[in-house]
N, C-alpha and C positions, 0 to 999 in steps of 0.2 A: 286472517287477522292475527292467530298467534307467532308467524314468523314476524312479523313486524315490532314483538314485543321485542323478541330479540334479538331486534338490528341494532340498537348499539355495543349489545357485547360481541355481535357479530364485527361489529368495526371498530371493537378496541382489542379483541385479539388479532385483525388481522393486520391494523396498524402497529401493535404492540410485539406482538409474538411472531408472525408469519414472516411481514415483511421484513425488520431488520434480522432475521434470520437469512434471507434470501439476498438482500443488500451488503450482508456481513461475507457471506460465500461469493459474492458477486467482486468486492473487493478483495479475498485472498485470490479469488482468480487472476485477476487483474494484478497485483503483486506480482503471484508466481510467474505470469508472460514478462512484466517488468524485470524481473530477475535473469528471466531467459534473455530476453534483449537485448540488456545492456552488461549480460558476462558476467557478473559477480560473481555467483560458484565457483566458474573455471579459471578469475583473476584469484580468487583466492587460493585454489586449489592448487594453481600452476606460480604462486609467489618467486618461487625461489628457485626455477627452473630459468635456464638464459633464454632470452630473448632469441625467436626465429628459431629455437632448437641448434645455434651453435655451437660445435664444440670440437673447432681445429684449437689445435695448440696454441695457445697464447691466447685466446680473443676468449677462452670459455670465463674467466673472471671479468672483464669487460662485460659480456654478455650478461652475467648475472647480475650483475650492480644496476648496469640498465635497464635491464627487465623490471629490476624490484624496483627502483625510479619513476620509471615510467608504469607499469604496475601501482603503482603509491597512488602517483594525479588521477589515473583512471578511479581508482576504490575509494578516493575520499567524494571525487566528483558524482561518484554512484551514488552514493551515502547521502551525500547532500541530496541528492533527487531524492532518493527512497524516502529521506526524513520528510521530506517539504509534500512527499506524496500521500504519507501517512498521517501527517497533521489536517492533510486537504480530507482525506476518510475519515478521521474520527470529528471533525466538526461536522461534513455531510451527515454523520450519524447521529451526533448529539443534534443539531441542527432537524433533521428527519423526526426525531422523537421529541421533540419542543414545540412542531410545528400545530397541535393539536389545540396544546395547553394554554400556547400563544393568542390563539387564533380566539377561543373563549377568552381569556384575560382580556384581550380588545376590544371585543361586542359588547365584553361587560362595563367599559370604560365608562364614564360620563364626560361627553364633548364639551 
């Protein structure tokens, strides 16, 4: 009988505290493969370096120009994912921890 008293702090820590703790790691994971996947590090990293690694005479200013060029569309196009991914995570979180509060606020409604 006494664990039963304290099954709802039981299920308001562990929808409060455990899970977006584990939801919260579950999405930097997911980020950090995103990062991995789609190169951003090593687009940034390698900016200013020519395209294909050439560098006979004449073609290594060409090469850089285009690198950074092409370089540019990739890193904004990243970005824009990264952004649109991370508005999708932190509404799944807010969303996650509203779904409780919700949930009573509508039971308690009058039809």
């Amino acid at each position: 009988m006494n664990g039963y008293v304290l099954l709802p702090l039981l299920f308001l820590k562990f929808w409060y505290i455990d899970s977006p703790r584990e939801l919260i790691g579950y999405f930097l994971s997911f980020n950090h493969a995103f990062l991995q996947l789609f190169s951003l590090p090593v687009l940034l990293s390698t900016f200013f370096k020519p395209l294909k690694n050439e560098y006979r005479e004449g073609l290594v200013g060409f090469s850089r120009i285009m690198g950074m060029i092409i370089k540019s569309w990739f890193i904004t196009v990243d970005l824009m994912i990264l952004v649109i991914l991370l508005v999708i995570e932190i509404a799944a979180v807010i969303a996650f921890l509203a779904f409780p509060v919700a949930t009573v606020w509508l039971l308690s409604q009058k039809l």
